[in-house]
Backbone as JSON Lines, residues from 0, in Angstrom:
{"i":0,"aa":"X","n":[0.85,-1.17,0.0],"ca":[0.0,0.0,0.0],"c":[0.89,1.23,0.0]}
{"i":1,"aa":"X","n":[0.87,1.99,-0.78],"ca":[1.44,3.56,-1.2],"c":[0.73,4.98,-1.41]}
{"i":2,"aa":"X","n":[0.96,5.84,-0.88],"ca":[0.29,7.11,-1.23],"c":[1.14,8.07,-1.16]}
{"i":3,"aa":"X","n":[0.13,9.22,-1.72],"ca":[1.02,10.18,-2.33],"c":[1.48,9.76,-3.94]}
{"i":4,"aa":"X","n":[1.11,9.42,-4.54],"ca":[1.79,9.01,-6.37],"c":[1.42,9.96,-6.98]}
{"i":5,"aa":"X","n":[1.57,9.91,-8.19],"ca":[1.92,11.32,-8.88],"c":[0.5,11.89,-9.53]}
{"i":6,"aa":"X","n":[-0.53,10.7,-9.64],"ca":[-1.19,10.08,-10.12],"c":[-2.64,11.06,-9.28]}
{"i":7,"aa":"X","n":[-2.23,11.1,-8.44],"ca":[-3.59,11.19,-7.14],"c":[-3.53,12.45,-7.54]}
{"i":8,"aa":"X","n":[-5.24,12.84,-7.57],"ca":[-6.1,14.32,-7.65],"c":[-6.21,14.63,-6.51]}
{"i":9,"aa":"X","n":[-6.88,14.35,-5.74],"ca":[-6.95,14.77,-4.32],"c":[-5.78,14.83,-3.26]}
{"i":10,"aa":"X","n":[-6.27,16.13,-3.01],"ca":[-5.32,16.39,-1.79],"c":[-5.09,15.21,-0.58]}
{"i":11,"aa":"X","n":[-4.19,14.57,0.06],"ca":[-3.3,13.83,0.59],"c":[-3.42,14.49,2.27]}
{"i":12,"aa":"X","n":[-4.76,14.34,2.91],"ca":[-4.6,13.98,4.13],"c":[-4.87,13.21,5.07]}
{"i":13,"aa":"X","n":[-3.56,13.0,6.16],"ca":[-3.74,11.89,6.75],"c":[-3.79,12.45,8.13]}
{"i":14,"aa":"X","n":[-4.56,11.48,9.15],"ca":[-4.88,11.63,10.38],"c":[-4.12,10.37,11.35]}
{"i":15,"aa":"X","n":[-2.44,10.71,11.7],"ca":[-2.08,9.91,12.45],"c":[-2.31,9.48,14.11]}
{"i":16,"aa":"X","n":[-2.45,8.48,14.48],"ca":[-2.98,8.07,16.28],"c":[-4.53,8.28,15.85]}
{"i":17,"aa":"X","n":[-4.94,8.02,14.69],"ca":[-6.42,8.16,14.72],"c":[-7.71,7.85,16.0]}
{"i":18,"aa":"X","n":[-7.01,6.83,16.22],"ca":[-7.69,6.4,17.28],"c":[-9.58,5.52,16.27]}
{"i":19,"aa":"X","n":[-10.34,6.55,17.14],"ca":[-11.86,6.17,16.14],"c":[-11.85,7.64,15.51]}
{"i":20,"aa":"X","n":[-10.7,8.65,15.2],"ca":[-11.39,9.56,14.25],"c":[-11.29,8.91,12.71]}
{"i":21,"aa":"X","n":[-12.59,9.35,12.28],"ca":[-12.73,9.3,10.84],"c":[-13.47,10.27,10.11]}
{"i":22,"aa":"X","n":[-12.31,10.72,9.4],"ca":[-13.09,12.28,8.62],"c":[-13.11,12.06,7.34]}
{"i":23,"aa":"X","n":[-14.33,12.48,6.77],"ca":[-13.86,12.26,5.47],"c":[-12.88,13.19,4.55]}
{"i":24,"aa":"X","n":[-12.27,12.99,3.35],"ca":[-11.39,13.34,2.9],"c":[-10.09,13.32,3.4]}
{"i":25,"aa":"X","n":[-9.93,12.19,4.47],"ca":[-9.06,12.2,5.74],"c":[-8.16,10.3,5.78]}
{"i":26,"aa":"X","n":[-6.95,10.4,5.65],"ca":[-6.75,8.6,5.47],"c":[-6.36,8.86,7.16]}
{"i":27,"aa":"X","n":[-7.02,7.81,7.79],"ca":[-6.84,7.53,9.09],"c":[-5.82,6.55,9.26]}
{"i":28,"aa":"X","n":[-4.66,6.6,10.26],"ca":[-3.85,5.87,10.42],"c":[-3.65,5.52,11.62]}
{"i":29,"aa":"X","n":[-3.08,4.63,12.65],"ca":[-3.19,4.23,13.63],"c":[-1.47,3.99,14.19]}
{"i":30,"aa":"X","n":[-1.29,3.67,14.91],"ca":[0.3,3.11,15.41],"c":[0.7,1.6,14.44]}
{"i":31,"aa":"X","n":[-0.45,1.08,14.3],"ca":[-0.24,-0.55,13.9],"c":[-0.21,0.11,12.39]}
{"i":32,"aa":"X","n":[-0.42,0.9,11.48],"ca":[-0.45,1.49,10.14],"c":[0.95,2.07,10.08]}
{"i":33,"aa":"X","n":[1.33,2.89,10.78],"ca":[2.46,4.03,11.15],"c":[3.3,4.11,12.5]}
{"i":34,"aa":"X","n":[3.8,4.03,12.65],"ca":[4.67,4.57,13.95],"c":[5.55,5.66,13.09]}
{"i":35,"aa":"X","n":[5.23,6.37,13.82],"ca":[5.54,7.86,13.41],"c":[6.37,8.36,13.58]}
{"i":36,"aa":"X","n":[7.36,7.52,14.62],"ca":[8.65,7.82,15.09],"c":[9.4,7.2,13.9]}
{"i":37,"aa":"X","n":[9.2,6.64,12.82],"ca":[10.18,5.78,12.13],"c":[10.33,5.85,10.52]}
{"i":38,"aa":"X","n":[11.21,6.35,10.42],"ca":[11.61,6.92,9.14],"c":[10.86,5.64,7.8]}
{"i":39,"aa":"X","n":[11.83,4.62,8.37],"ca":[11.17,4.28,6.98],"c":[9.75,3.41,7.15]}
{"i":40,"aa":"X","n":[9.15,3.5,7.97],"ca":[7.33,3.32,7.92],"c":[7.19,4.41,7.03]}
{"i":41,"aa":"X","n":[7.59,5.26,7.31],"ca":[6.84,6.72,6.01],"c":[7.31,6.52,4.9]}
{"i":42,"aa":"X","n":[8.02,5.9,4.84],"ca":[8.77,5.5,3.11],"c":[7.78,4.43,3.12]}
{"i":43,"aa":"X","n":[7.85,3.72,3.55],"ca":[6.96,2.52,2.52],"c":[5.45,2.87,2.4]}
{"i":44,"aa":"X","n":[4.81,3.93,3.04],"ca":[3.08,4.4,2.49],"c":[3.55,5.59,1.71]}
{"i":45,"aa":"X","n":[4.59,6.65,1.89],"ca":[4.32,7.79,1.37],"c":[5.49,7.96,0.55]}
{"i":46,"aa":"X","n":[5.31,9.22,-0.7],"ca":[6.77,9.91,-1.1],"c":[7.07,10.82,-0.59]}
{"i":47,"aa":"X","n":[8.35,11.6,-0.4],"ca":[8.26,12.48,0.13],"c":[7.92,13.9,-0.29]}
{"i":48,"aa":"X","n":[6.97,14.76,0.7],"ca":[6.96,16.32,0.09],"c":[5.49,15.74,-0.63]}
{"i":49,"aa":"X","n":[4.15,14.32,-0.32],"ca":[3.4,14.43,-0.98],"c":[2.14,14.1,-0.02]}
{"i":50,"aa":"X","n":[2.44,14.84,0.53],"ca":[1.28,15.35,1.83],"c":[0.56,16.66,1.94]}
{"i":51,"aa":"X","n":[-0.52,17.02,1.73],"ca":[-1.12,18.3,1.85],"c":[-1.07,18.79,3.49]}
{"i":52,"aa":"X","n":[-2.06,17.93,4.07],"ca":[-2.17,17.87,5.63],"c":[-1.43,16.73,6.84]}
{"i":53,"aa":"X","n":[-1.29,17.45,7.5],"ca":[-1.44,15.87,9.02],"c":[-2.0,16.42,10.19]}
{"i":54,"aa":"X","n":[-3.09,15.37,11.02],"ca":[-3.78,15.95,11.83],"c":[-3.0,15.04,12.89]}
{"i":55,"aa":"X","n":[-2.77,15.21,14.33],"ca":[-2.23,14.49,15.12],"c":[-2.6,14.92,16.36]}
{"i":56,"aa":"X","n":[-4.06,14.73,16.94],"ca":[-4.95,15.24,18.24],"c":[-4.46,14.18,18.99]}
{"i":57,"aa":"X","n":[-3.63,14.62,19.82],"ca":[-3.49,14.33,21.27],"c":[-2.61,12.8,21.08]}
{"i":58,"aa":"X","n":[-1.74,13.1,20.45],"ca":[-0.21,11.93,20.11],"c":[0.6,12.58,20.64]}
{"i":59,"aa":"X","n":[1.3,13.36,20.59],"ca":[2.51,13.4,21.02],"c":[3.08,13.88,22.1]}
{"i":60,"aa":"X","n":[2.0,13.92,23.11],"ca":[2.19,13.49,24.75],"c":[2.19,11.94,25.32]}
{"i":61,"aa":"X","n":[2.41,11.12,24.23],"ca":[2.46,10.19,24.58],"c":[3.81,9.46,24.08]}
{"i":62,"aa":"X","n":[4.57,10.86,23.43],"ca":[6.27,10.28,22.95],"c":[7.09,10.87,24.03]}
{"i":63,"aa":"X","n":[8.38,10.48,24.37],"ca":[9.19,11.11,24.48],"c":[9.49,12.75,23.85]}
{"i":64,"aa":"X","n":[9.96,13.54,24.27],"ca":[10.74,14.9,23.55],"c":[11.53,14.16,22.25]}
{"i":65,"aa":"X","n":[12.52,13.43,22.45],"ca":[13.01,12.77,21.37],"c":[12.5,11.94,20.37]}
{"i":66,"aa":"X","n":[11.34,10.97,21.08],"ca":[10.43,11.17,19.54],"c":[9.84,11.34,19.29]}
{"i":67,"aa":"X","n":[9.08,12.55,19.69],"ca":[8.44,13.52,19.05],"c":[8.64,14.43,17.86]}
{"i":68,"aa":"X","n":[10.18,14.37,18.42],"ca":[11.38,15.23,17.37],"c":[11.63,14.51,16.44]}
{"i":69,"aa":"X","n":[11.62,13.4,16.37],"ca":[11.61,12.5,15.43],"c":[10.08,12.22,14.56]}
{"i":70,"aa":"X","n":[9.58,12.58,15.3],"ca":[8.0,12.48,14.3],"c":[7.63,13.61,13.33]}
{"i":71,"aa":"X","n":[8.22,14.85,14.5],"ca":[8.14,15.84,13.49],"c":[8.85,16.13,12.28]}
{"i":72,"aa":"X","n":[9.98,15.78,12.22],"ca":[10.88,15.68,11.14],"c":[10.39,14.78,10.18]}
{"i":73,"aa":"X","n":[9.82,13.79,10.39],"ca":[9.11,13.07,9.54],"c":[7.97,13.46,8.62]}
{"i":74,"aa":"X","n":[6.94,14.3,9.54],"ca":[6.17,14.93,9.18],"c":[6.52,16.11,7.92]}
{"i":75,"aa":"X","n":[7.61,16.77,8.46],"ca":[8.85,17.73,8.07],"c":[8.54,17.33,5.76]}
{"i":76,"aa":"X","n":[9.92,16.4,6.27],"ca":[9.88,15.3,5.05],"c":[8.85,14.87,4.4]}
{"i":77,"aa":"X","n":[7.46,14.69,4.9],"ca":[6.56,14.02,3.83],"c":[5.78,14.66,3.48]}
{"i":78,"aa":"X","n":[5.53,16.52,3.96],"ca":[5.13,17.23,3.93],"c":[5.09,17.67,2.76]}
{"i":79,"aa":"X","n":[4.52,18.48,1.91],"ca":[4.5,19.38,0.38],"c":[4.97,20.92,1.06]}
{"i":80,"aa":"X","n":[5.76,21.38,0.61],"ca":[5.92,23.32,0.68],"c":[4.58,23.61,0.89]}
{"i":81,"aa":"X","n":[4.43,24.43,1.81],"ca":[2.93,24.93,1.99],"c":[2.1,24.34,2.94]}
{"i":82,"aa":"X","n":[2.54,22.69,2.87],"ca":[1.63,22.54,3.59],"c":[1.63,22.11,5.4]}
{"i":83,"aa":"X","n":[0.69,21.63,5.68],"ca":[1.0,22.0,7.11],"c":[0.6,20.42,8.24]}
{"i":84,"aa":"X","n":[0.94,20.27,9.36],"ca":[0.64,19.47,10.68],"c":[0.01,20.83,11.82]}
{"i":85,"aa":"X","n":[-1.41,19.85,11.72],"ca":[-1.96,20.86,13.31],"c":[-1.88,19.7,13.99]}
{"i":86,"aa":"X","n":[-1.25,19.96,15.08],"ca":[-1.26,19.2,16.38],"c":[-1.99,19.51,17.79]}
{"i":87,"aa":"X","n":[-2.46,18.81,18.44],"ca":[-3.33,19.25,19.51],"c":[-2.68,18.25,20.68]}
{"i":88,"aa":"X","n":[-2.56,19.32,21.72],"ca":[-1.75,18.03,23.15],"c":[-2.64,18.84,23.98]}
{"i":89,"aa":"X","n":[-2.65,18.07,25.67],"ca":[-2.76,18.82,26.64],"c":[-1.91,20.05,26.93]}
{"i":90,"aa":"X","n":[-2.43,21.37,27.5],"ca":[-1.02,22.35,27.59],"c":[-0.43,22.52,29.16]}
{"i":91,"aa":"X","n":[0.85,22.39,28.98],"ca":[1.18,22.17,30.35],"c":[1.33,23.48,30.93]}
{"i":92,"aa":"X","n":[0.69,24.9,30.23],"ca":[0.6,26.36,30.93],"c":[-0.61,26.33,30.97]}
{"i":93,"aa":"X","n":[-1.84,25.19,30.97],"ca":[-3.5,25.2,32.04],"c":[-3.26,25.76,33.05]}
{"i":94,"aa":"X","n":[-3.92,26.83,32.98],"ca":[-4.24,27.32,34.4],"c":[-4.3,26.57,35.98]}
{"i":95,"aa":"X","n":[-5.88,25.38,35.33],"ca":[-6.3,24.77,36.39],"c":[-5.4,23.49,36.63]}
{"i":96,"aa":"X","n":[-5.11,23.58,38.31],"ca":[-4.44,22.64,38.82],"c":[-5.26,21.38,38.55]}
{"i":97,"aa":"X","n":[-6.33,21.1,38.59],"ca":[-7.13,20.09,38.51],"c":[-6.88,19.44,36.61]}
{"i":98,"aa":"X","n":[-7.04,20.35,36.34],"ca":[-6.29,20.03,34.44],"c":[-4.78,19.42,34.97]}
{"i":99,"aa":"X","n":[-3.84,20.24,35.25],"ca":[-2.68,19.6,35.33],"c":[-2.57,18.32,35.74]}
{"i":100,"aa":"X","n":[-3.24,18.43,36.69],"ca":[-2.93,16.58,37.57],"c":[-3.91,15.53,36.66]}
{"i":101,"aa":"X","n":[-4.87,15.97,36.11],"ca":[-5.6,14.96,35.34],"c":[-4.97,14.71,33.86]}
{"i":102,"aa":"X","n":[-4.0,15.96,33.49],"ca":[-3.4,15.25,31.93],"c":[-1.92,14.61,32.39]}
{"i":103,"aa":"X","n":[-1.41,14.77,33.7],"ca":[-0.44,14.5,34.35],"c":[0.2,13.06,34.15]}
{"i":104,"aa":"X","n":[0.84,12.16,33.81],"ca":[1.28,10.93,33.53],"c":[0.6,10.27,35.3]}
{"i":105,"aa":"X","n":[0.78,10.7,36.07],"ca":[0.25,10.33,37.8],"c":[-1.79,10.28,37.24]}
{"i":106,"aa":"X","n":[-2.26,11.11,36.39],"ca":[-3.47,11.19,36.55],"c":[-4.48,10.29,35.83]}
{"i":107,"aa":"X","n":[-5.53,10.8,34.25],"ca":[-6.21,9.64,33.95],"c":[-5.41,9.22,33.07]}
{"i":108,"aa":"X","n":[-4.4,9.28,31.83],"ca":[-3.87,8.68,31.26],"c":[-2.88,8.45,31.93]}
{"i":109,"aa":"X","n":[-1.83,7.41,32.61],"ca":[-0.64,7.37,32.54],"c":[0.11,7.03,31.47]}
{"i":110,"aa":"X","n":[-0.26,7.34,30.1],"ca":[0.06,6.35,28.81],"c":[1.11,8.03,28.73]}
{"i":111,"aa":"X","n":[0.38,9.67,29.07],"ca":[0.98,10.59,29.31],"c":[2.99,10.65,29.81]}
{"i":112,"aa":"X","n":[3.52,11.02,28.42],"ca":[4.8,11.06,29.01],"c":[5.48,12.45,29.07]}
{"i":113,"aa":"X","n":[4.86,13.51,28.16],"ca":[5.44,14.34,28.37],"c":[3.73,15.67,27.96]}
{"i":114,"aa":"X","n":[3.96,17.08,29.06],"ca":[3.07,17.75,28.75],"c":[3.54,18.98,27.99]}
{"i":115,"aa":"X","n":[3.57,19.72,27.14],"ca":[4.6,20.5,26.01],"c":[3.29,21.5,26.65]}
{"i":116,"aa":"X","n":[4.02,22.97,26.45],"ca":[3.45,24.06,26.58],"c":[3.85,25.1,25.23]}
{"i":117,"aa":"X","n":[3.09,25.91,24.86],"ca":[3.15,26.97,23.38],"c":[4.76,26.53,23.54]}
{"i":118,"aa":"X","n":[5.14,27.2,24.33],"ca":[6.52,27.72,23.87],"c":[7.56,26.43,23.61]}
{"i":119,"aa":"X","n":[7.24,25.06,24.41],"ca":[8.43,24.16,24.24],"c":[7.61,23.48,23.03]}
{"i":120,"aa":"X","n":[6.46,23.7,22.65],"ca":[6.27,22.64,21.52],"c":[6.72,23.77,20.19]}
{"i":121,"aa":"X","n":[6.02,24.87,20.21],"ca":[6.86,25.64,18.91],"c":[8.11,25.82,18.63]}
{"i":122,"aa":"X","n":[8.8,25.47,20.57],"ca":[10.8,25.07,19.7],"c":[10.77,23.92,19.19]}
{"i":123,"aa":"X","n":[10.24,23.21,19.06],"ca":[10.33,21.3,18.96],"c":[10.09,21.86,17.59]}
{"i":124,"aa":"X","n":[8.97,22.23,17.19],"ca":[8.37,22.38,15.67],"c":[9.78,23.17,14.55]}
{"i":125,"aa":"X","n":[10.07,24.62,15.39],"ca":[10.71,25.35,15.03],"c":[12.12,24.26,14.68]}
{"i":126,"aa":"X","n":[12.67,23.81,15.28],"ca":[13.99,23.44,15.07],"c":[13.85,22.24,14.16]}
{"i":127,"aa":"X","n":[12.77,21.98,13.39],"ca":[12.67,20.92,12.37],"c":[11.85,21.66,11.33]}
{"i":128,"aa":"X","n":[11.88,22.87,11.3],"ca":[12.13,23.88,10.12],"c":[10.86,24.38,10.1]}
{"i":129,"aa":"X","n":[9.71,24.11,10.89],"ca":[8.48,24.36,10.65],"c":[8.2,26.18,10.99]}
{"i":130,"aa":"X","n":[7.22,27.12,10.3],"ca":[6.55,27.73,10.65],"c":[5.34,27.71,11.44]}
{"i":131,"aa":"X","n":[5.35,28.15,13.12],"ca":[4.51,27.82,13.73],"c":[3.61,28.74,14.18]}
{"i":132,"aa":"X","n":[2.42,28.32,13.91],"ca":[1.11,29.52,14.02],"c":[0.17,28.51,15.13]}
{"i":133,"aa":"X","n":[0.52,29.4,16.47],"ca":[-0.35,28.67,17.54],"c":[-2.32,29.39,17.42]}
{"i":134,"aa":"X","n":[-2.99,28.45,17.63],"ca":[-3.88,28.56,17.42],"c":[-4.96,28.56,19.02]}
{"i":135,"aa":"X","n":[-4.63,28.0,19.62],"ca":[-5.78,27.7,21.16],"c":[-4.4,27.66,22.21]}
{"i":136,"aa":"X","n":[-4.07,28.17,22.55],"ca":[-2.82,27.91,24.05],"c":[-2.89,29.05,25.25]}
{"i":137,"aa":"X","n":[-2.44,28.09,26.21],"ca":[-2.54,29.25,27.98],"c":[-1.05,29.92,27.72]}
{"i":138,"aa":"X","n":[-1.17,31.06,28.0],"ca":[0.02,31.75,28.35],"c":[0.45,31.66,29.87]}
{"i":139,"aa":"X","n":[1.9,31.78,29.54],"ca":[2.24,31.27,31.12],"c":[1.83,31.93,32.72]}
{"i":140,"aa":"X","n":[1.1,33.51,31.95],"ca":[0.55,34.48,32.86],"c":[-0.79,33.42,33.02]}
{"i":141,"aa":"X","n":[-1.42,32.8,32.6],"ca":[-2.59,32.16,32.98],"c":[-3.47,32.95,31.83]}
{"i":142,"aa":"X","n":[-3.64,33.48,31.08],"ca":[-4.83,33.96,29.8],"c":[-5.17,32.46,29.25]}
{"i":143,"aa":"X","n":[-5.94,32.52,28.41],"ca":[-6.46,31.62,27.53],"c":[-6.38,32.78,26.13]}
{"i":144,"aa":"X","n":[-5.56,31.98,25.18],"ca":[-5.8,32.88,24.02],"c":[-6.68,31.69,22.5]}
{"i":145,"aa":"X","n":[-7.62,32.15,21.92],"ca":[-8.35,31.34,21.29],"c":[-8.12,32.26,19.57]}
{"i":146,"aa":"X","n":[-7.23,31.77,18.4],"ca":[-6.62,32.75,17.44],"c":[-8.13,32.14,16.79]}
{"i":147,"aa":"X","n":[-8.52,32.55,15.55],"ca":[-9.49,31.92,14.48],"c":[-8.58,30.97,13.66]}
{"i":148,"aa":"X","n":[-9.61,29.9,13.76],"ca":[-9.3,28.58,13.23],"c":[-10.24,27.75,12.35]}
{"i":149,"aa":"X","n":[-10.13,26.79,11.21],"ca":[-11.02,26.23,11.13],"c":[-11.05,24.73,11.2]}
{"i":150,"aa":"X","n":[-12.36,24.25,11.28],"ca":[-12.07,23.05,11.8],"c":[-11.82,22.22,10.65]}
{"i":151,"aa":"X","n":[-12.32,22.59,9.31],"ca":[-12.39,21.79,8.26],"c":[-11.11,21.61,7.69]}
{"i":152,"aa":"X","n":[-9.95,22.33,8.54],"ca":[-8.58,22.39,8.06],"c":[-7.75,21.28,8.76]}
{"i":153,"aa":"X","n":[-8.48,20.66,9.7],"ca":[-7.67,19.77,10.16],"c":[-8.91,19.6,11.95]}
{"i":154,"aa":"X","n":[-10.15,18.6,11.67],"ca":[-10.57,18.87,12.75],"c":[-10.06,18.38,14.65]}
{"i":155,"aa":"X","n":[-10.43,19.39,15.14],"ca":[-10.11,18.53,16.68],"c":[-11.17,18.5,17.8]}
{"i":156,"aa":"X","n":[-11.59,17.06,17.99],"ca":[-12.69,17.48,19.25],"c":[-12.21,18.15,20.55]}
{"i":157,"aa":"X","n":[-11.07,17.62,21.09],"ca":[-10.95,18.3,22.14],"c":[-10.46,19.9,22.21]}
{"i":158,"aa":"X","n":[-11.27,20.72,22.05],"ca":[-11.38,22.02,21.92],"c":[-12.55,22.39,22.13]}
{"i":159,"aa":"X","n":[-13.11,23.91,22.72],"ca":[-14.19,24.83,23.15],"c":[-14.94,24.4,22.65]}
{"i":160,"aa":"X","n":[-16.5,24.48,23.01],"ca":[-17.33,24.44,21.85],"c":[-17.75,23.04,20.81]}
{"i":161,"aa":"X","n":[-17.06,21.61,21.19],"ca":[-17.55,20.31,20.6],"c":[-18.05,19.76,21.69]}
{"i":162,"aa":"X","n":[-18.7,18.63,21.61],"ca":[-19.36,17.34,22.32],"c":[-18.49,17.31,23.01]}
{"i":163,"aa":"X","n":[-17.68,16.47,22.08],"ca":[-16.31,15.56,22.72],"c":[-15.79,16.78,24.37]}
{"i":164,"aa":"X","n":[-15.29,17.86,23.56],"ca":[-14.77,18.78,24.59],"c":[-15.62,19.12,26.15]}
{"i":165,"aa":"X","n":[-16.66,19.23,25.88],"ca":[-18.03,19.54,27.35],"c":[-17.78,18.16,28.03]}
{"i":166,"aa":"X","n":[-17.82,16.63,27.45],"ca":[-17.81,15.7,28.08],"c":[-16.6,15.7,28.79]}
{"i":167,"aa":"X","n":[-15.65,16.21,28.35],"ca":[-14.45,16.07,28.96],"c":[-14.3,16.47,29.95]}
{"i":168,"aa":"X","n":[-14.74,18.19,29.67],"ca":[-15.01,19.16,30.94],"c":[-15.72,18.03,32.14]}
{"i":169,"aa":"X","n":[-16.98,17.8,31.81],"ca":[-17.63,17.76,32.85],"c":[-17.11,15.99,33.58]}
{"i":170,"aa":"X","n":[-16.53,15.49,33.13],"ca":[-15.65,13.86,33.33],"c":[-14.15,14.44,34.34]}
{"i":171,"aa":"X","n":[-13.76,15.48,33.52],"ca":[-12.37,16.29,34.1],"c":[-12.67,16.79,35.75]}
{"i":172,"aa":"X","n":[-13.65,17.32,35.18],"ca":[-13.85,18.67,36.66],"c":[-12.91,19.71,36.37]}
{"i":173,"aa":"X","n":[-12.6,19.96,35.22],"ca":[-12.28,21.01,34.86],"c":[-12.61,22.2,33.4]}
{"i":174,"aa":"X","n":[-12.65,22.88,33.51],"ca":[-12.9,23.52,31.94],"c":[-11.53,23.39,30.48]}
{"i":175,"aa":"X","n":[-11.43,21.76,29.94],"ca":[-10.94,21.27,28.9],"c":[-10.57,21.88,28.01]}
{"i":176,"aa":"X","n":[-9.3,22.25,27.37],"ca":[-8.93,22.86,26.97],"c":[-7.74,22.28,25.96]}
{"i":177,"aa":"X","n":[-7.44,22.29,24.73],"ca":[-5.59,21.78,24.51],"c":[-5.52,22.9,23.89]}
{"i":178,"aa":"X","n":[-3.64,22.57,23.36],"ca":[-2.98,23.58,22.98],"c":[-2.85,23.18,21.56]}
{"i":179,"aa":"X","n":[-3.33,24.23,20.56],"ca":[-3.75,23.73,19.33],"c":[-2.75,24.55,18.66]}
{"i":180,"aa":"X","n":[-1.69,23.74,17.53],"ca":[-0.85,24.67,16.97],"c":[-0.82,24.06,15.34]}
{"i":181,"aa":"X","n":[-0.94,25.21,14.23],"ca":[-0.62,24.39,12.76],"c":[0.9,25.15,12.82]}
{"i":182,"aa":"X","n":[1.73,23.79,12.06],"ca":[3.12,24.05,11.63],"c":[3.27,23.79,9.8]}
{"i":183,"aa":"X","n":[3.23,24.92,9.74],"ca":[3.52,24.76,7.85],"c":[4.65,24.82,7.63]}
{"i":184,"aa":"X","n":[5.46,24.04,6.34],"ca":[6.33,23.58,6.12],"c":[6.18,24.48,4.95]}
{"i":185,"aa":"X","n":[7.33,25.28,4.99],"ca":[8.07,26.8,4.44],"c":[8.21,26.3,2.57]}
């Protein structure tokens, strides 16, 4: 199985750690499809530079810093000029203590290994060449800043305003929130 060929009309996006998302116009991929940390898994589905999008809600608190850095570079590589990875994690500048300890590796996921905040995930992005345009993140003063976004560009439930997100809230005991950033590839 290969994508990205020269061949294909439609734009080329994929939704890695899918989990049960399924969007249409969207190839869903899973860990058992991709491991994302690994160079040549992306060689054998994709070419490189023949990717429009990548959506990746709430993966890469579950890598290491190192391979994360490694995913992104990947991403980097299979990317087209122009186009972009929105990523969505827990943000580790939440205000609420009750958020912290519940996205906390100690709290409901322990699968949680690392919590990235605006600033350490846009160096992660930045130093694997990406242009990073944060979109939903806490500033370390405690604000909530919410930029305009759309969802049809790469959707994410856990954010303001979906199902998914209120259930969370009200499961959390806290007001649910991630840190939503697109990185376009220059």
């Amino acid at each position: 199985m290969a994508f990205g060929t020269a061949t294909q009309s439609e734009p080329l996006r994929v939704i890695v750690g899918a989990g049960f998302t399924s969007q249409p116009g969207w190839l869903s991929l899973e860990q058992s499809d991709l491991d994302i940390t690994d160079p040549a898994q992306w060689a054998r589905l994709f070419a490189p530079g023949s990717i429009d999008s990548i959506l990746a809600e709430h993966v890469l608190e579950h890598l290491t810093p190192a391979e994360a850095m490694a995913a992104v570079r990947n991403f980097y590589t299979y990317l087209k000029h122009g186009g972009y990875v929105r990523i969505a994690v827990p943000d580790g500048f939440h205000a609420d203590p009750q958020y912290q300890f519940w996205t906390s590796p100690q709290g409901w996921d322990s699968s949680h290994i690392w919590i990235p905040n605006v600033q350490t995930l846009s160096q992660l992005l930045a130093r694997a060449g990406f242009i990073v345009e944060p979109l939903e993140y806490w500033t370390p003063g405690g604000q909530f800043i919410r930029n305009p976004w759309r969802q049809e560009d790469g959707p994410i439930g856990r954010c303001p305003g979906t199902l998914q997100n209120g259930l969370l809230s009200l499961f959390s005991g806290c007001d649910y929130t991630s840190l939503i950033v697109d990185a376009v590839k220059p």
